[in-house]
VOZALUM-456496 format. One record per residue (C-alpha): residue in three letters; x, z, y; residue number from 1. Coordinates in steps of 0.05 Angstrom, whole numbers, plus 32768, in hexadecimal, padded with zeros to 4 digits. Each point is the difference from the previous one (the first is absolute). Last residue first. Example, Ala and Ser with C-alpha at 12.3 -4.5 7.8 and 13.67 -1.06 7.14 Angstrom:
2
> tivex|px|pz|py|vogu
> SER|8111|808F|7FEB|2
> ALA|7FE5|800D|7FBB|1
REM end
This chain:
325
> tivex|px|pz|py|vogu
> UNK|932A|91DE|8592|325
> UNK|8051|800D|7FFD|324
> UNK|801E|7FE2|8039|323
> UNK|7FBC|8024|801A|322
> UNK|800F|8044|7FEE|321
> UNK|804E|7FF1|8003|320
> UNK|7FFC|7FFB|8046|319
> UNK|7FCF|803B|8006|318
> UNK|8028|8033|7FDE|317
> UNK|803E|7FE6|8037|316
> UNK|7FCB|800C|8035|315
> UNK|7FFC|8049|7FE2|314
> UNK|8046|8010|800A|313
> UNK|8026|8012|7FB7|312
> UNK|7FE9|803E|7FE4|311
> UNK|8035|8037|801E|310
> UNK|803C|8031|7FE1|309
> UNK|802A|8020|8034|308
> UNK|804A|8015|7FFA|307
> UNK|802C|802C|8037|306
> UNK|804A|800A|8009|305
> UNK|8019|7FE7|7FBF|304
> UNK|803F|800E|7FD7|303
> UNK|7FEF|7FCB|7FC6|302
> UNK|800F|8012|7FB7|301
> UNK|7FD1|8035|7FFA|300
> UNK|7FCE|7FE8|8034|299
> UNK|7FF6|7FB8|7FE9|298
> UNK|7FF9|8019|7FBB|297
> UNK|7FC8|8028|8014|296
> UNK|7FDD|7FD0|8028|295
> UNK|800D|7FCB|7FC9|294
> UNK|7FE0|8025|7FC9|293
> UNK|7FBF|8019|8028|292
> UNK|7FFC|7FAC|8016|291
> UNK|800A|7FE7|7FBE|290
> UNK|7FB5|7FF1|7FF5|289
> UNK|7FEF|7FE9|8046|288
> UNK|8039|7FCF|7FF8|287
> UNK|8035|8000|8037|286
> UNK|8004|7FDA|8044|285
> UNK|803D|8026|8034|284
> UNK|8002|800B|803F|283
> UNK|804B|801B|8013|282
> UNK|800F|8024|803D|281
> UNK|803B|800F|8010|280
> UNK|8013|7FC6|8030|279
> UNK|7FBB|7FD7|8000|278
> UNK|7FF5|7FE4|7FB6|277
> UNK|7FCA|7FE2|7FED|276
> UNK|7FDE|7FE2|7FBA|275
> UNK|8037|8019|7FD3|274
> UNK|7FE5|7FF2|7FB4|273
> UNK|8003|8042|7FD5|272
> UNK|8036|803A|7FE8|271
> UNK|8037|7FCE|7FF6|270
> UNK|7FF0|7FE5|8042|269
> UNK|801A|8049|8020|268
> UNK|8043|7FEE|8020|267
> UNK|8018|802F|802B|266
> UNK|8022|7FE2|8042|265
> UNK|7FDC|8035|8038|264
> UNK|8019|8033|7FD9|263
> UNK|7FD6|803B|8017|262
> UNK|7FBA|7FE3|7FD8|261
> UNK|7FBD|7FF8|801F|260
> UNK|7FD4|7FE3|7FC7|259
> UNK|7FB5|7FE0|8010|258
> UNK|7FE7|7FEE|7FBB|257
> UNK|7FC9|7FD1|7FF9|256
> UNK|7FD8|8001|7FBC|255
> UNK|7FEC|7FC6|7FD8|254
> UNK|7FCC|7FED|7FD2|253
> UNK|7FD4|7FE1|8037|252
> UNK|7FB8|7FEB|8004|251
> UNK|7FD9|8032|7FDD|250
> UNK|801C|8040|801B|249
> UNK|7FFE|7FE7|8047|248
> UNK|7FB9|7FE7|7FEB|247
> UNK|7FF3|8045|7FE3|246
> UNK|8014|8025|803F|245
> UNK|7FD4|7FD5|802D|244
> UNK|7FC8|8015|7FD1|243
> UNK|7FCD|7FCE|7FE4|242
> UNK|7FE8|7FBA|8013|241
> UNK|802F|7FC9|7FE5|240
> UNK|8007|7FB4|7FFD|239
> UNK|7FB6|7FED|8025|238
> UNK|7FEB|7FC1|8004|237
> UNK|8003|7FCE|803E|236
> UNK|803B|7FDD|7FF8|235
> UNK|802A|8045|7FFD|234
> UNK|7FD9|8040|8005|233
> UNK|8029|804F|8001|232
> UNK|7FBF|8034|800C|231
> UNK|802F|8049|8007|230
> UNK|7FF5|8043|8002|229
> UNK|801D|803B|801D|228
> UNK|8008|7FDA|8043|227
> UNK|8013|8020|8046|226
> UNK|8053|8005|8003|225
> UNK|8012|7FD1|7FC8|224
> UNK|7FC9|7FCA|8016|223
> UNK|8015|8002|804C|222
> UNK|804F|8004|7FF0|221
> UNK|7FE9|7FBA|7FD7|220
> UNK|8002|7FE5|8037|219
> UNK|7FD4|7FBD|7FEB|218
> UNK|7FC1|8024|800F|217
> UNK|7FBA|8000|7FE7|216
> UNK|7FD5|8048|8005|215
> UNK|7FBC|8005|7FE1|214
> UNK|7FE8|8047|8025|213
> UNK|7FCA|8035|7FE9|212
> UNK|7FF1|8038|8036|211
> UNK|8007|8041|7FF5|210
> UNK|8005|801C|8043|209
> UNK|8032|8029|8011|208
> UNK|802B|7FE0|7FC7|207
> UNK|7FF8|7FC3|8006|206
> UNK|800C|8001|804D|205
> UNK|803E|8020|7FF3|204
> UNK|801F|7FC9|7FCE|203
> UNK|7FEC|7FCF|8036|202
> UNK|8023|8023|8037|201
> UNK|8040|8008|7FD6|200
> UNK|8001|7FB1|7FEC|199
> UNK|7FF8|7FF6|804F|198
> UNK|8034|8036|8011|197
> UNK|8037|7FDA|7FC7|196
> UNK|7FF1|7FBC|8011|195
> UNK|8004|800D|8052|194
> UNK|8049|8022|7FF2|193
> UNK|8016|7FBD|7FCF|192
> UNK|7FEA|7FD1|803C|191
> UNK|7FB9|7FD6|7FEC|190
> UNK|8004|7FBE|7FEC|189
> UNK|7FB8|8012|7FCC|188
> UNK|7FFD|8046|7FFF|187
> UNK|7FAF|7FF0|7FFC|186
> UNK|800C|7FCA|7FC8|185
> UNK|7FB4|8000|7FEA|184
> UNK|7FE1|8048|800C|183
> UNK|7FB5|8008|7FDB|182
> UNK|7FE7|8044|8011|181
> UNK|7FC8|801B|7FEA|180
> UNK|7FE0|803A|8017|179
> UNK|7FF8|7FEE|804B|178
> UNK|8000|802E|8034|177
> UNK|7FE7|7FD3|8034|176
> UNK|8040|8006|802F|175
> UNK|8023|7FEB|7FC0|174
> UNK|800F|7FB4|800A|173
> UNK|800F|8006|804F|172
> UNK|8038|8035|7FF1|171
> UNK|8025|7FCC|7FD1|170
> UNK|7FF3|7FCE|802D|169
> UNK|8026|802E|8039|168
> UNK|803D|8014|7FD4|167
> UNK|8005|7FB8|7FE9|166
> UNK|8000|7FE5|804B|165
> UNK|803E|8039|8014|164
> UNK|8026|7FE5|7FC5|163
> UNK|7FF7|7FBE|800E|162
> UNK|8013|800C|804A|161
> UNK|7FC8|8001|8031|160
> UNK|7FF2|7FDC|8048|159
> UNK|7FD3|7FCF|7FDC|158
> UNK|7FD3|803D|7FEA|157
> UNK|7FF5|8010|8050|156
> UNK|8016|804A|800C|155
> UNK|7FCC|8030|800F|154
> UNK|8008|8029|7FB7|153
> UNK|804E|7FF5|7FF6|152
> UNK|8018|8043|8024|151
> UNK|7FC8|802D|7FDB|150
> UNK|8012|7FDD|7FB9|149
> UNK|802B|8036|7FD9|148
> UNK|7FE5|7FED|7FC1|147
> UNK|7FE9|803D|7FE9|146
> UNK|7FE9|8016|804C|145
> UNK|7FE4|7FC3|8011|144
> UNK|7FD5|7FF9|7FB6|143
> UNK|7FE9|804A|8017|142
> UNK|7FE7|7FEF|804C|141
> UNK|7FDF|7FC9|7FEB|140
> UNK|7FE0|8012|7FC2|139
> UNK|7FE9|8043|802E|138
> UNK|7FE4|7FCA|8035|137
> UNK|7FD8|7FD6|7FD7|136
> UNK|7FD7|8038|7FDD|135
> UNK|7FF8|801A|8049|134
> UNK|7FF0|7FBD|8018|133
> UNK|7FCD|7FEB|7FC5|132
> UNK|8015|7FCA|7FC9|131
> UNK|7FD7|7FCC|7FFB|130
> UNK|8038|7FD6|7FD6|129
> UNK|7FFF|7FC3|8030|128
> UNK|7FF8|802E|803F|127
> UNK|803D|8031|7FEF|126
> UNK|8023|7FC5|7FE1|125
> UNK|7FFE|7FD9|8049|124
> UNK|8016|804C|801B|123
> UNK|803B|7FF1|7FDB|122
> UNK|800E|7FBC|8020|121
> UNK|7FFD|801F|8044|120
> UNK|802A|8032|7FE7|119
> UNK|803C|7FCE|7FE5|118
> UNK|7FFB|7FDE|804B|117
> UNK|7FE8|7FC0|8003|116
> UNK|801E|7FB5|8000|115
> UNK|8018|8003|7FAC|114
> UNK|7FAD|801A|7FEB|113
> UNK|801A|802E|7FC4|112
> UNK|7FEE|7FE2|7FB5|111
> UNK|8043|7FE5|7FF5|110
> UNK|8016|7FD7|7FC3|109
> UNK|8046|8000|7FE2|108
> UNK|8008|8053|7FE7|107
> UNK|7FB1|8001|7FE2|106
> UNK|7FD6|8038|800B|105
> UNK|7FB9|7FFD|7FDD|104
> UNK|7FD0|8036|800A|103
> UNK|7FD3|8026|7FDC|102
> UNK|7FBE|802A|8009|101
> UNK|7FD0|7FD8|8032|100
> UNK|800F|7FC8|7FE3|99
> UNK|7FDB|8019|7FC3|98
> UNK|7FC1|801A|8023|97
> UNK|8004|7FBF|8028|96
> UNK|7FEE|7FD8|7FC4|95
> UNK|8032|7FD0|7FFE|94
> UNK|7FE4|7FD9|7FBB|93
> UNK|8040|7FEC|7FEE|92
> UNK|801D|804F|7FF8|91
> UNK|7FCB|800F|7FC2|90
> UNK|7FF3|8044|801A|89
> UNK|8005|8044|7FCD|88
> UNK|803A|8011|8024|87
> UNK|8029|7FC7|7FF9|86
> UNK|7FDE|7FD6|7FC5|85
> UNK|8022|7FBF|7FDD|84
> UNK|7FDD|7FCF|7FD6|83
> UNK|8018|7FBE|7FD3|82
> UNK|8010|7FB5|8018|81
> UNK|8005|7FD4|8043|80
> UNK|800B|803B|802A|79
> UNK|7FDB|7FFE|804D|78
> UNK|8039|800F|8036|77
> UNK|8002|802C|8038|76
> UNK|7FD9|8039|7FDA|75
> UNK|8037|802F|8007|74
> UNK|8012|8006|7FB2|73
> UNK|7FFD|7FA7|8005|72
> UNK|802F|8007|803B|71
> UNK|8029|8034|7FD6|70
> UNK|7FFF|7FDA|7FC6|69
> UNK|801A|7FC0|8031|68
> UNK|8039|8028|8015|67
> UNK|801B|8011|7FC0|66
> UNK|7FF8|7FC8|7FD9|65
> UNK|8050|7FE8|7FE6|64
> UNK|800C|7FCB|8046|63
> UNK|8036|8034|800E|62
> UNK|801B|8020|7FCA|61
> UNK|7FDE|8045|7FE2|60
> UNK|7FE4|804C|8010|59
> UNK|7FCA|8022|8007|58
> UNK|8015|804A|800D|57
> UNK|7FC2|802B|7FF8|56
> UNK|7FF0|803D|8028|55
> UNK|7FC0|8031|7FDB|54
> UNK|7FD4|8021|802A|53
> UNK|7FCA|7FEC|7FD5|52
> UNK|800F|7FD7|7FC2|51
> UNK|801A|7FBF|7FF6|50
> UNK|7FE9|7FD2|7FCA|49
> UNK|801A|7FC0|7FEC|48
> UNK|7FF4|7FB6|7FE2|47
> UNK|8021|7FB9|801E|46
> UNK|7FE2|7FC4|7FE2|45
> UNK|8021|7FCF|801F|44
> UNK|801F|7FFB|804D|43
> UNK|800C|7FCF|8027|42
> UNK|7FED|7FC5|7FC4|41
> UNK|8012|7FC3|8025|40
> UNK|7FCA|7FCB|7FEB|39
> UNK|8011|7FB9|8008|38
> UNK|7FED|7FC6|802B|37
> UNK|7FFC|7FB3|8009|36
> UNK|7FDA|7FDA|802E|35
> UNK|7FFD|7FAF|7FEB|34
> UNK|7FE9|7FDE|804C|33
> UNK|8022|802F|8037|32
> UNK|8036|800E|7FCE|31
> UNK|8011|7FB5|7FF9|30
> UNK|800F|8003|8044|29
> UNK|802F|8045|7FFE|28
> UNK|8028|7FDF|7FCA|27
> UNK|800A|7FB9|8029|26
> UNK|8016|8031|8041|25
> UNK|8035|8023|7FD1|24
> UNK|8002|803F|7FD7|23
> UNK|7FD5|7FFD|7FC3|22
> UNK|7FC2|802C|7FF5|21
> UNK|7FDF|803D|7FEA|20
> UNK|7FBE|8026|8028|19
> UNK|7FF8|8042|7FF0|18
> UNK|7FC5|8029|7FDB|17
> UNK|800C|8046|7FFF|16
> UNK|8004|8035|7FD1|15
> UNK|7FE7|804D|8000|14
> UNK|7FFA|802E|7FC4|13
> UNK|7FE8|804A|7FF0|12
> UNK|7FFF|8009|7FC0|11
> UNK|7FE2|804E|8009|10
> UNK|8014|8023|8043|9
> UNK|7FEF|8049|800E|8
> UNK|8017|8028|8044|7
> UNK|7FDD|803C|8005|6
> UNK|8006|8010|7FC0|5
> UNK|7FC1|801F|7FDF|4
> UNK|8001|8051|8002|3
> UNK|8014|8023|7FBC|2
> UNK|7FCB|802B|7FDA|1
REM end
């Protein structure tokens, strides 16, 4: 008999009620006397399951509902419609059991104290989570040595790059071992080399622990690097939850082909539409279905140095997701 998800949401909806009214001083008048509103629908009816230890991409635009499921998921905001469990808890009613066990990171807000140094506002954690010195000092000691923190630790947070600031909030949300992690944007303006250890580090921490994580990101490196699977919403309601292979497969009938040829001149458009071109090699868009036929034409008529066959980048699957939904 299977376990329950522990994440489970069933039409789960929030809207809010906002004012509406003209520009202009006679406008904003009236409005004190005739109030009008409407209901903006953040997000509508959303449905899915995720299992334990399983990391989820969930994806869309800005402004499509990500942020504010994950507020509602971490019990920061009350829904409007339906039911959603994390671990058994209903996440609204913050019962400290259930804070107790996840934690929200999110790339634009910081949860370190800015004046103090990074430790001091770890050993805040230690006291807010209960956690006892020796418990408190092995997370230490192991978040500093996976995310090579031991020169940052007695530095003021002010005094920290954005890179060096995400490595230490990062570190703050798991010194309580939580086991589920919800991580809004954590790459977000970070350098290519601070992307790449961070998406690392969290694909470790999975692993060695099992914890469940909700990942959004606009890189879509993050998603192709950590994801399997993949929640795509738009306005509020979900476009796709399944496979990050099957959406690629979904989305595009095209292949990219990447062709390094020793005439720098060849001309290979009658083989498929020429997307790039950067001295010898040639990137070219075919369709999936003539792609075997192509490659092998391409290399009997064509003397070429190298040829790779790719799904188009994933932000491209996106695009047309939404151009699409």
């Amino acid at each position: 008999m299977s376990s329950a998800p522990i994440v489970a949401l069933e039409r789960l909806s929030k809207s809010y009620v906002v004012p509406v009214r003209e520009a202009g001083v006679v406008a904003a008048v009236k409005s004190l006397f005739n109030r009008r509103t409407r209901v903006v629908e953040a997000v509508r009816e959303i449905s899915f399951a995720i299992e334990a230890g399983e990391i989820v991409g969930f994806l869309g635009p800005n402004g499509a509902g990500k942020t504010t499921t994950l507020k509602m998921l971490s019990g920061l905001l009350h829904p409007t419609g339906g039911t959603a469990t994390v671990m058994g808890f209903e996440p609204w009613r913050r019962e400290r059991a259930f804070l107790e066990r996840i934690t929200l990171v999110m790339g634009q807000r910081n949860q370190l104290m800015w004046d103090i140094p990074v430790i001091d506002s770890f050993d805040r954690n230690r006291v807010v989570y209960r956690l006892s010195r020796d418990e408190y000092r092995r997370r230490v000691d192991e978040l500093t040595a996976l995310l090579d923190l031991a020169p940052l630790l007695n530095k003021p947070v002010r005094t920290l790059s954005l890179g060096e600031r995400m490595k230490c909030e990062i570190a703050a949300a798991l010194l309580h071992h939580p086991r589920v992690l919800y991580l809004d944007e954590p790459t977000l303006g970070l350098d290519v080399t601070m992307q790449r250890r961070l998406r690392t580090f969290i694909g470790d921490y999975n692993k060695g622990t099992g914890a469940t994580v909700l990942l959004t990101s606009h890189y879509m490196a993050d998603v192709e690097a950590l994801c399997p699977r993949v929640i795509v919403v738009h306005h509020g309601s979900i476009l796709f939850d399944g496979a990050l292979a099957d959406l690629v497969a979904r989305a595009t009938a095209h292949k990219t082909l990447i062709v390094d040829v020793e005439d720098g001149a060849a001309d290979l458009s009658r083989f498929g539409e020429v997307v790039a071109r950067d001295g010898g090699r040639i990137t070219l868009r075919v369709a999936k279905a003539d792609t075997a036929r192509v490659t092998g034409e391409i290399l009997a008529q064509v003397t070429v140095s190298d040829l790779t066959v790719m799904d188009p980048p994933i932000d491209e699957v996106i695009d047309r997701i939404f151009t699409d939904g």
